[in-house]
Residue, then its C-alpha position, 0 to 999 in steps of 0.5 A: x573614148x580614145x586611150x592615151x597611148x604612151x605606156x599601153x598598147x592594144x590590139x584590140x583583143x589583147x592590152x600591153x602595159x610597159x610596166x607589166x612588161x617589164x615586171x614580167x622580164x624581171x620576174x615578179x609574174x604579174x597577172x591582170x586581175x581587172x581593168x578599168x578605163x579612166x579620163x585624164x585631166x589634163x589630156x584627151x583620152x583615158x588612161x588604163x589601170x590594172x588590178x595586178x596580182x604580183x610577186x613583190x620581189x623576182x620569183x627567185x628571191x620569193x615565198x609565193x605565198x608571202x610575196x604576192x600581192x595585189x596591186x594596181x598600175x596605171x598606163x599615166x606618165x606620173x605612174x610610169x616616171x615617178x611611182x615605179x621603181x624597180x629597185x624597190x619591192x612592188x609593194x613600195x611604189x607610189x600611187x599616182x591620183x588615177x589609182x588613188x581615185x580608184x581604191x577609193x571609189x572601191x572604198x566607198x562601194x565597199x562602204x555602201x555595201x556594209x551600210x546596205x547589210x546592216 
């Protein structure tokens, strides 16, 4: 499967998201803690998600134990036009559906596994 590359970028060895670009040059030090491949709906191809730990503000502004956070970005147009605001906190972005279907396949393996312990 071909990704849609409109906001991510590979080499082959290494994945570029705009968004990570940009939270890197506005100092919130993000680092990839996974990704995840997933087809769009409405185009040919897949977009590109990452699990991302995080500073919530500039690491001037920041307790690094307090302001870290984990999140995930998409490499979408929703994602990089309407849930990305980087006036606000990272924790106070949107989620566009590529992220809502992730946390909640997570949720539910997460929910299977307690079922399977118990």
């Amino acid at each position: 499967m071909q990704l849609i590359d409109d906001h991510v970028s590979t080499d082959g060895a290494t994945v570029r998201f705009d968004v990570l670009t940009e939270l890197e040059q506005a100092h919130h030090n993000p680092e990839i803690q996974q990704l995840r491949v997933h087809p769009s709906d409405s185009r040919a191809g897949a977009h590109v998600l990452a699990e991302v730990e995080v500073l919530d503000v500039p690491v001037e502004e920041a307790d690094a134990v307090e302001d870290t956070l984990t999140r995930w970005v998409c490499s979408c147009e929703d994602f990089w036009y309407n849930r990305v605001d980087f006036g606000q906190p990272v924790s106070e972005w949107g989620e566009c559906k590529h992220i809502r279907n992730e946390v909640r396949s997570k949720r539910a393996a997460a929910d299977d596994d307690q079922q399977t312990l118990g």
